[in-house]
N, C-alpha and C positions, 0 to 999 in steps of 0.2 A: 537463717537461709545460707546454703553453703557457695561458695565461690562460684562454681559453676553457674547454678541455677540465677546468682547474683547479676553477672555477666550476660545470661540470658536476657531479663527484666531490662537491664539498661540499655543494650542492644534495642528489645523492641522497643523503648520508649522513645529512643533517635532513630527508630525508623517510623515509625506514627505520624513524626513531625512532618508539616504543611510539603508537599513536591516545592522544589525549588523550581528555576527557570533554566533554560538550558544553558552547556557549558559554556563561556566564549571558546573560540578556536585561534590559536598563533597560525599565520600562516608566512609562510617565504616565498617574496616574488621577483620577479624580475619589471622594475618601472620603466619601460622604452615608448622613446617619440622620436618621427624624425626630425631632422633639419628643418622640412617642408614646415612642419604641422607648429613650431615655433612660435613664429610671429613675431611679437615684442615682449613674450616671456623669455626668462633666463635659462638655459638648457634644464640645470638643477633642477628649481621648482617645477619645472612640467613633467620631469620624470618622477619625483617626487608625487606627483599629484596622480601621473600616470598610475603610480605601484600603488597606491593606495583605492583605485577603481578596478587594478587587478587581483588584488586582495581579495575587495570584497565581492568581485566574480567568484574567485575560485571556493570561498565559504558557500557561495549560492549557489555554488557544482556541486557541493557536500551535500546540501540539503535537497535541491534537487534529484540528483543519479547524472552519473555521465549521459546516459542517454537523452533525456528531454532537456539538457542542458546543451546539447549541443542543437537541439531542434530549434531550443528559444534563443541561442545567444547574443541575436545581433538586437532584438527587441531589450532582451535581458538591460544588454549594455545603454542603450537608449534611456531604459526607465532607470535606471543606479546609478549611473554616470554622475549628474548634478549631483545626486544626495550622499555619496556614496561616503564623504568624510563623518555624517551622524554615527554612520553604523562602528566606524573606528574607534576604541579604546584606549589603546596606544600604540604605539611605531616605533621601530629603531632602525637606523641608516646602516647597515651591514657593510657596506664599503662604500669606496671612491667613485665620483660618475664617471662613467667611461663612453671616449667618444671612439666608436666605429664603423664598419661596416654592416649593414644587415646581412645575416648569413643567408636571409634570404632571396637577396636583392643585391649585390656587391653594389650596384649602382646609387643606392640610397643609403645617405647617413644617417647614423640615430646615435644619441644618445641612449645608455643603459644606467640604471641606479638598481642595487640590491636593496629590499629593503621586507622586515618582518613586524606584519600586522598583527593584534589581537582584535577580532572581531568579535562585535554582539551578535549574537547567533538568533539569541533571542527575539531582537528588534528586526534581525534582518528576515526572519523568517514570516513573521506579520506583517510586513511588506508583500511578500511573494505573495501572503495569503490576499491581502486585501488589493495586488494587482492582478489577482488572478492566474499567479504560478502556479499556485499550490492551493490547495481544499483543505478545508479542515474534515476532519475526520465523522462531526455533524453533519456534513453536506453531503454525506454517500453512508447512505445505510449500508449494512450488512446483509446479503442476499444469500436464500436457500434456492436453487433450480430445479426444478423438474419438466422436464421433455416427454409428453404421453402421446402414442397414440391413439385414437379414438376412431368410430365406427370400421370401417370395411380395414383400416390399417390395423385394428387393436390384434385380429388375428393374422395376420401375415405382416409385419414391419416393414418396411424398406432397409435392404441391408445398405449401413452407412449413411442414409441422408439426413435419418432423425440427429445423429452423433454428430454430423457436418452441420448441422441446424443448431446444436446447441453451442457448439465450441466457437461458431460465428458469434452470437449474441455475448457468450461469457467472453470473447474479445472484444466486442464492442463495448460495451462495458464496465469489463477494468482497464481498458484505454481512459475512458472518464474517470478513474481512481474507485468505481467501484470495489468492493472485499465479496468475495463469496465464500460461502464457508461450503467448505470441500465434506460432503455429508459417509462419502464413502469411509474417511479417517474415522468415524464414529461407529461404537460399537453401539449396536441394537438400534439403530433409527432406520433401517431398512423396513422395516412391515408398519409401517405408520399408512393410513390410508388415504390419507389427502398433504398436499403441498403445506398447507400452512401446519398440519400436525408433526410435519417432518420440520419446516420452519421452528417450530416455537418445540420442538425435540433438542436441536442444535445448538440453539440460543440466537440463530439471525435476528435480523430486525424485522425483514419481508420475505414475506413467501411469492416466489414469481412461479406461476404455472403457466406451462404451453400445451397445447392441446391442440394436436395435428391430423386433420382430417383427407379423404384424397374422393373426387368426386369423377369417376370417368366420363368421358365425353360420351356424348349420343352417337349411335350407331351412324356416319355418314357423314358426321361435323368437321374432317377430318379424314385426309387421305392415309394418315398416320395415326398410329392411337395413341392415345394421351389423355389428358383430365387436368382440371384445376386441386391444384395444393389448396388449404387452407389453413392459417395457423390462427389460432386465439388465443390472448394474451391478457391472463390477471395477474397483478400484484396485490395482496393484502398485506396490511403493517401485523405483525404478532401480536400487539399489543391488545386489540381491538377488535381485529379482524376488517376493518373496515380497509377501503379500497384506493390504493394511490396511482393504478394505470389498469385502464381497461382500452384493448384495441384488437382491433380481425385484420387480417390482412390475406390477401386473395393472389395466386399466381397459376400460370397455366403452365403446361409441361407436357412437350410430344418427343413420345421416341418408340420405334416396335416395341422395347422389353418395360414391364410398367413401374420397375427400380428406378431405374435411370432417367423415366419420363418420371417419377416424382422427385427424382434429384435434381433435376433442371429445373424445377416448378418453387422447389425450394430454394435454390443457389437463386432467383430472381428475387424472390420477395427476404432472403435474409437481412441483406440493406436497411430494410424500412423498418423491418422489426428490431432491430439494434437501437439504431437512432430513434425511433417512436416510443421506445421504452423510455429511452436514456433522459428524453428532456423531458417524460411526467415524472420520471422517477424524481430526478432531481426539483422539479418547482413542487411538488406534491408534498413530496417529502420536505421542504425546506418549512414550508406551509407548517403541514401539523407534529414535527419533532417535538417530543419535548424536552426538558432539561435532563442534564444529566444524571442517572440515575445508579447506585450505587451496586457495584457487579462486588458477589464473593468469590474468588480466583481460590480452589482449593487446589495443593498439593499434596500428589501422595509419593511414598517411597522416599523420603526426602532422608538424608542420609548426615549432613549439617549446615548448621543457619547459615555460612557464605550462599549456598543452593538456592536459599528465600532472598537473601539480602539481592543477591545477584539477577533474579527476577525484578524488584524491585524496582530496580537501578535502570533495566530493562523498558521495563513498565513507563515511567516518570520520563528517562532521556530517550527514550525511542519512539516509542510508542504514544507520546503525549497525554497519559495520564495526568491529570491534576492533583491526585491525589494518592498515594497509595500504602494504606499501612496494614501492618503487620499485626493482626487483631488475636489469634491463637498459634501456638506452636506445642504441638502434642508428639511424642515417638511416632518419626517416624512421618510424622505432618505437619500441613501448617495453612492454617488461613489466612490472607488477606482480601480489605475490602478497598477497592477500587473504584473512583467515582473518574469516568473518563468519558468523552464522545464515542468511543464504542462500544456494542451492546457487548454480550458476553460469548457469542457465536466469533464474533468478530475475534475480539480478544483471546480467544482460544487459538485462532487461527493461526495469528501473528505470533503467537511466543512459541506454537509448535513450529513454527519456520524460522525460530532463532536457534544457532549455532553457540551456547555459554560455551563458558571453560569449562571442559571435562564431561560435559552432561549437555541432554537434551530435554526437550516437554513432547509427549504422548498424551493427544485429549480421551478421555475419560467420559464425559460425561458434561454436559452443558443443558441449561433452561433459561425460565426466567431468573436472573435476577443471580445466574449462578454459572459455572463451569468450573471445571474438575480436570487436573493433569495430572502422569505420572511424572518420576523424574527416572530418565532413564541415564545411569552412567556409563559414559565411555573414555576406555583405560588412555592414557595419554602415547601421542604416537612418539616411536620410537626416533633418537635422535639420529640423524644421516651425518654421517663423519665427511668432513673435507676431501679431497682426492688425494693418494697420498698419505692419510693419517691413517694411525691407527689405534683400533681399543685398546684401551688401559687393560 
């Protein structure tokens, strides 16, 4: 076996190996309390105790996003506060306590202590899941949509309200943490003839159909003309075809022009069909999931194994893979198989929206039990010199 190909083999043999847990994170904070907040503790220990409940906030801002981290933070702090020493590793005192003013308050003293955390990332993440911060990736299937409309609309559309109709619901939605897998990114799933054929094309979990009808009002019902919107609403699972949300919903809409009176008819009843989706989706689906099932992640164009490894890596610390190894690597390709809470619609999704070193993923091609990426390379950007300096 010559060096190379040796190199190869051991490589994929440590990359086979079991996903590990996620990384811990060092964090640096700043431990402040005031005067006030004391009591008959010693300045020291409060801040001390203080920096290590800010610690483990600012790790919970990592894994949350700034954004729902700022929505949740005063509950956040509520539920971590008491527990918040488990999650800590170790600690080290970066300096002196220092007693001052609040820069925000002149009028309020506070103690300050620097001090740098290593957090369980791990532990602390199955907290947020099991308080309800955070989902697991089980709990929101992967979703294909399709927006029709049907009888008197099928030939004449409503310009705009069907596209207002859908971007409400796929807001609604992925507010819940739903994934939809973006069907336009995919080549050849356009002429499929039904939702779930486009579903189980992509590799979603569920096929959600809407189906939008417009019924004009009777000649005299109505000093203005107008008619009742109707939208219908199935989800089927892929796997089975069988049904995890069925609901109608009905809305009325007047205006002279009959665009705009089926815009209003739909801007009324979008609300209900979001939210009426969202909590069958979810108990429906919690219901008949099943385990995890093993997705092949092909790569093409693959150019060398960091490219794979680097997915990987991807895969197991991002994306929550449980597993993920490296089963072939051929010129040019490379398979692995992946046993993760998301189906392989999903999974394609998310790694064509990660940004690696050097390189991107272009989906290709996805099914059951499969999905297929290119590797696209991009050249490294050039460096920006100092003000002042200059090229060599």
């Amino acid at each position: 076996m010559s060096r190379l190909a040796l190199v190869l083999a051991t490589l994929c043999l440590a990359a086979a190996q079991p996903a590990r847990a996620l990384e811990p994170v060092s964090v640096s904070v700043q431990g402040l309390v005031s005067s006030a907040e004391l009591g008959e503790q010693a300045p020291r220990d409060a801040a001390y105790r203080a920096g290590l409940v800010a610690a483990v906030l600012e790790a919970a801002k990592g894994i949350l996003g700034a954004e729902k981290y700022g929505l949740e933070i005063e509950k956040l702090r509520a539920t971590l506060a008491p527990i918040a020493q488990r999650f800590v590793l170790t600690y080290r005192i970066d300096g002196a306590l220092e007693r001052r003013r609040s820069p925000l308050d002149p009028a309020i003293e506070e103690y300050s202590l620097p001090i740098t955390a290593r957090i369980d990332t791990t532990q602390l993440r199955a907290t947020l899941v099991s308080e309800g911060f955070l989902h697991e990736a089980s709990d929101r299937p992967s979703l294909a949509l399709r927006v029709r409309p049907i009888g008197s609309l099928a030939a004449a559309p409503p310009a705009g309200a069907l596209a207002h109709l859908e971007q409400s619901v796929r807001k609604s939605l992925s507010d819940r943490e739903f994934v939809f897998v973006e069907t336009a990114l995919r080549p050849g799933v356009s002429g499929q003839t039904s939702t779930l054929e486009l579903a189980r094309a992509v590799g979603a979990d569920v096929a959600l159909d809407l189906e939008v009808d417009w019924r004009t009002a009777a000649a005299g019902a109505s000093t203005v003309p107008g008619g009742v919107a109707e939208v219908r609403a199935r989800a089927q699972r892929t796997d089975d075809g069988s049904e995890l949300a069925l609901a109608r919903f009905e809305a009325a809409g007047y205006h002279a022009e009959r665009d705009a009176a089926i815009a209003r008819a739909l801007g009324a009843v979008e609300p209900q069909v979001g939210e009426n989706l969202a909590l069958q989706l979810q108990r429906n689906w919690e219901a008949v999931a099943a385990t995890d099932k093993p997705v092949e992640v092909g790569l093409d164009a693959v150019s060398s194994l960091e490219q794979v490894l680097s997915v990987r890596r991807v895969l197991l610390q991002q994306l929550g893979a449980r597993r993920a190894e490296v089963r072939e690597l051929r010129p040019h390709g490379a398979t692995l198989q992946v046993v993760s809470s998301l189906g392989p619609g999903a999974l394609q999704e998310k790694l064509a929206s990660v940004r690696f070193d050097g390189f991107t993923l272009t989906p290709e091609d996805a099914g059951a039990g499969r999905a297929r990426l290119r590797v696209e390379v991009h050249p490294p950007a050039s460096e920006m010199l100092a003000p002042g300096s200059a090229p060599n």
